[in-house]
Each structure stands twice: as C-alpha cells, then as structure tokens.
C-alpha positions as CSV (number, residue, x, y, z in Angstrom):
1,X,69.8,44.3,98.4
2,X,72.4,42.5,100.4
3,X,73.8,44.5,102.8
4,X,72.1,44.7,106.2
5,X,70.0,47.9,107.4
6,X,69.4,48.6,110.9
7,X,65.3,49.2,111.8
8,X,66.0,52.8,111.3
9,X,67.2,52.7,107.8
10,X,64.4,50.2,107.0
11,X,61.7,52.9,108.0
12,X,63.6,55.4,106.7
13,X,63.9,53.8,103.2
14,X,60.0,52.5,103.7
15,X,59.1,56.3,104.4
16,X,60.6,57.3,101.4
17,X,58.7,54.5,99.0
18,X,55.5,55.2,100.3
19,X,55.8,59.2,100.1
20,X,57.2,59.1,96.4
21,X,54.3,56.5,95.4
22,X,51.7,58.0,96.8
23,X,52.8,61.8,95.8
24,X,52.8,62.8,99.5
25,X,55.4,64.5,101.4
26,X,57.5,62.2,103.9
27,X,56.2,63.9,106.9
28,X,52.7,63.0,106.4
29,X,54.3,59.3,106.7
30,X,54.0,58.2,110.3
31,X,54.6,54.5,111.6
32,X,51.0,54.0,112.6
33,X,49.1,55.6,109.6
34,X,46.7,53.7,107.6
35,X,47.8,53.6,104.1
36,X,44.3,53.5,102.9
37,X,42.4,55.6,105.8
38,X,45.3,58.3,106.2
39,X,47.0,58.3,103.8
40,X,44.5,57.8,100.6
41,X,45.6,55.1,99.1
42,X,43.4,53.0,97.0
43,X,43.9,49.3,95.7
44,X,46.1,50.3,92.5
45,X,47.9,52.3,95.1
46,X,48.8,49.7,97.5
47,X,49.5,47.2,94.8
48,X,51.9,49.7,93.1
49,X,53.6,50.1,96.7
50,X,54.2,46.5,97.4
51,X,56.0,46.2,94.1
52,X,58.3,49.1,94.5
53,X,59.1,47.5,98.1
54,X,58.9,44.5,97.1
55,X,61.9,46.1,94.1
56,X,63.7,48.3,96.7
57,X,64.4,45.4,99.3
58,X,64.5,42.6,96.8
59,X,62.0,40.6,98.4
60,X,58.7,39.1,97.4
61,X,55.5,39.9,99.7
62,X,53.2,36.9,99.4
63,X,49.1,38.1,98.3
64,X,47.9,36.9,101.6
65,X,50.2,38.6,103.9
66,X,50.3,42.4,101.2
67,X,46.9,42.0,102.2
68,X,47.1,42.4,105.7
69,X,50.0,44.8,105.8
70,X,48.3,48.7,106.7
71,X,50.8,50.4,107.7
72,X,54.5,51.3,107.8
73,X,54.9,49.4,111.4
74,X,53.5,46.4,109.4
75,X,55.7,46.7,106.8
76,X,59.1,47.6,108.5
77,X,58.3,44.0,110.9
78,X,57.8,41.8,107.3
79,X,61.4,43.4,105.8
80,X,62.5,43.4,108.8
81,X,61.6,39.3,109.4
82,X,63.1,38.5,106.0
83,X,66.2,40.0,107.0
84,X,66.3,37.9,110.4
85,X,65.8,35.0,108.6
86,X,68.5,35.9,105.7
87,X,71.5,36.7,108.3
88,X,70.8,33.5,110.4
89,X,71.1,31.5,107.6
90,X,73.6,33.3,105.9
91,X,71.5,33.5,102.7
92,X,69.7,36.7,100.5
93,X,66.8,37.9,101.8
94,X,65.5,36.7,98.4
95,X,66.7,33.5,98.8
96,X,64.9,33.4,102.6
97,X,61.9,34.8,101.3
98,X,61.5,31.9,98.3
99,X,62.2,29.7,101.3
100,X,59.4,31.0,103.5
101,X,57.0,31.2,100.9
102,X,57.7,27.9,99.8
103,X,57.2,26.2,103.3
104,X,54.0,28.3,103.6
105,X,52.5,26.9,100.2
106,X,53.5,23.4,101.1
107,X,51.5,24.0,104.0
108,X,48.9,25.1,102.8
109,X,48.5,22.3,99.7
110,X,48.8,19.4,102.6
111,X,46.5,20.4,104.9
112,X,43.8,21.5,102.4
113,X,44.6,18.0,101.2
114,X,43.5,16.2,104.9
115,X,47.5,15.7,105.5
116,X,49.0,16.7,108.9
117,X,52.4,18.5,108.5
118,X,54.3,17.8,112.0
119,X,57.8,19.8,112.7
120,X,59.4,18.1,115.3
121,X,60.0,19.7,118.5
122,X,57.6,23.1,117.4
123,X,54.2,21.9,116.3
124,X,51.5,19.7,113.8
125,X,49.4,21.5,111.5
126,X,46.2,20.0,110.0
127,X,42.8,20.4,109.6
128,X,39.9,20.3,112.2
129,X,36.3,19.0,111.0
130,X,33.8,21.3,112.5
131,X,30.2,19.5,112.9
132,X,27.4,21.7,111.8
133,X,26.1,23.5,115.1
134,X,22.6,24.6,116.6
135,X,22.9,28.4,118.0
136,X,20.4,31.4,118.9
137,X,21.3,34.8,118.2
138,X,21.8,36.5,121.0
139,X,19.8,40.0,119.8
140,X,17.0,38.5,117.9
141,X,16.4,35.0,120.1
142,X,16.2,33.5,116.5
143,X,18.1,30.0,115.9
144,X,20.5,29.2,113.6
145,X,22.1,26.7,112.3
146,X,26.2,27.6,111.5
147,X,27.2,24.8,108.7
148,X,29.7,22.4,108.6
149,X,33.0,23.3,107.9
150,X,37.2,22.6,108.2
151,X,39.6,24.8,109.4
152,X,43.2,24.6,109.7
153,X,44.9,24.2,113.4
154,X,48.1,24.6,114.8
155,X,49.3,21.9,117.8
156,X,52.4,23.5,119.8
157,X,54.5,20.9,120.3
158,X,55.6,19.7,123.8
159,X,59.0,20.9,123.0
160,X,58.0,24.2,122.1
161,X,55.7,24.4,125.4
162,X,58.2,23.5,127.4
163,X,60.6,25.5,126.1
164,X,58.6,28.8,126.1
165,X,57.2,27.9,129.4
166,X,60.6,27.7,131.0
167,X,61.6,31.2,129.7
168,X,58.2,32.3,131.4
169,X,59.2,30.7,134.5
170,X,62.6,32.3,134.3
171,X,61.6,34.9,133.6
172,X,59.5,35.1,136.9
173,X,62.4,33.9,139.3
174,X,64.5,36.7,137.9
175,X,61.7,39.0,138.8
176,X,61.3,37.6,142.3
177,X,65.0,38.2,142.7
178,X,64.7,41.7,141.6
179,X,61.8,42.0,144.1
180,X,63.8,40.8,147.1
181,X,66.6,43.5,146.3
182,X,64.4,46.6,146.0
C-alpha cells in the first residue's frame, strides 16, 4: 500500500480488519478495547489478525512488538510509525519497515554479543552486568538472593539531552510569556 492514509482512514481500515477476523460487528471495535479481554480473541485469533494487517498495510509486525500490541490504539501508532518513517525517507512502508527491523536485529545480535552499538549524537546501547544481590522480602522478612544477570541499556547521548532539554526549556519561556499576557 503506497498511498498515504490519514489517522482516520488507518483506524477506519484497522476497524474493519479486526471486525471481519474476529466475526464481530464494527461497532463493538472501540480504540481502547482489549482484543483478547473485550473482544475474545484468542492466540490463533491475534496471530491471524496481525497477518491480515500485516497483508492490508503491506507491512511486517516483528514477534516481539505483535506481542505487545492489545488494542486498536496500539496498532493504529505501529502503522501509523511505519508510515512516518516511509514519507520522510521517501521509501515504501515495506521498504521502512525491513529497515527498522533490520537495525532492531542488529541491535539486538551486538549487544547480546558484549558489543556497544553507539549512534552519534542520540545514544549507546550495550549491556549492563548486574552482580548477584542480597535482598529481604518485604512481606515475609525472608532473604533472598536475586542472581546475576545482563541486561541491555540505553545511554541518551549528550546531543540528544541537550537537544530535548532545550525544547523543554523553550517550551517553558513560551509559557512564561503566555503567563505575563493573561
């Protein structure tokens, strides 16, 4: 699918996907509604309804993130993100989603290898040794030990800081402006 929707038409068409897959009638297909909990759903169900979006908007919904995706909000914001990404670059959604999945996985495979992956002027991903630590459950009193382990972290880079901190601080002057007018 090439041609751009607005958010609108992306709901709309999402509505429709989700009401015909799940033999329910479109009104029963609110933004906020659990697809699972309100909607009854089960896992064939929401397998079978990220394919068909995943066919309607000619995109590809990695495993990880289908599997946070619960609702229609959720899902409008991933099309929606793919199509962002494919009009800034002037490139297929499909194209943009390959790309973003591709970073992701390269990602991934470095720092599960001990590599740090660095992007200039945003951030460093790596992972973080955690030392095995002494604790006491706070119900019981019992101690516990909570084992070793490595988990991936994200550094903001000063760039990025800088940059989202100046917006903030902008963002306050233009307040303060506003302030002294009222």
């Amino acid at each position: 699918m090439n041609k751009t929707l607005t958010e609108e038409e992306v709901l709309d068409k999402i509505r429709e996907v989700v009401a015909t897959q799940l033999g329910i009638d479109e009104t029963q297909v609110l933004d906020d509604a659990s697809f699972t909990n309100d909607l009854g759903a089960d896992s064939l169900d929401s397998v079978e309804l990220v394919m068909s979006i995943e066919h309607e908007f000619g995109i590809k919904i990695p495993d990880e993130r289908a599997n946070k995706i619960s609702n229609i909000k959720q899902l409008k914001d991933f099309v929606m993100e793919n199509d962002e990404l494919a009009k800034r670059a002037k490139i297929t959604k499909k194209l943009a989603n390959q790309v973003i999945t591709l970073f992701t996985d390269i990602v991934r495979e470095k720092v599960n290898d001990g590599e740090k992956v660095t992007i200039v002027g945003f951030g460093t991903f790596k992972a973080k040794y955690r030392k095995p630590k002494a604790v006491r459950n706070p119900r019981t009193e019992k101690r516990m030990v909570i084992p070793a382990s490595r988990v991936p972290v994200f550094t903001v880079g000063k760039l990025f800081k800088e940059e989202v901190n100046n917006k903030f601080l902008h963002n306050q002057n233009e307040l303060r402006e506003q302030e002294k007018i009222e």
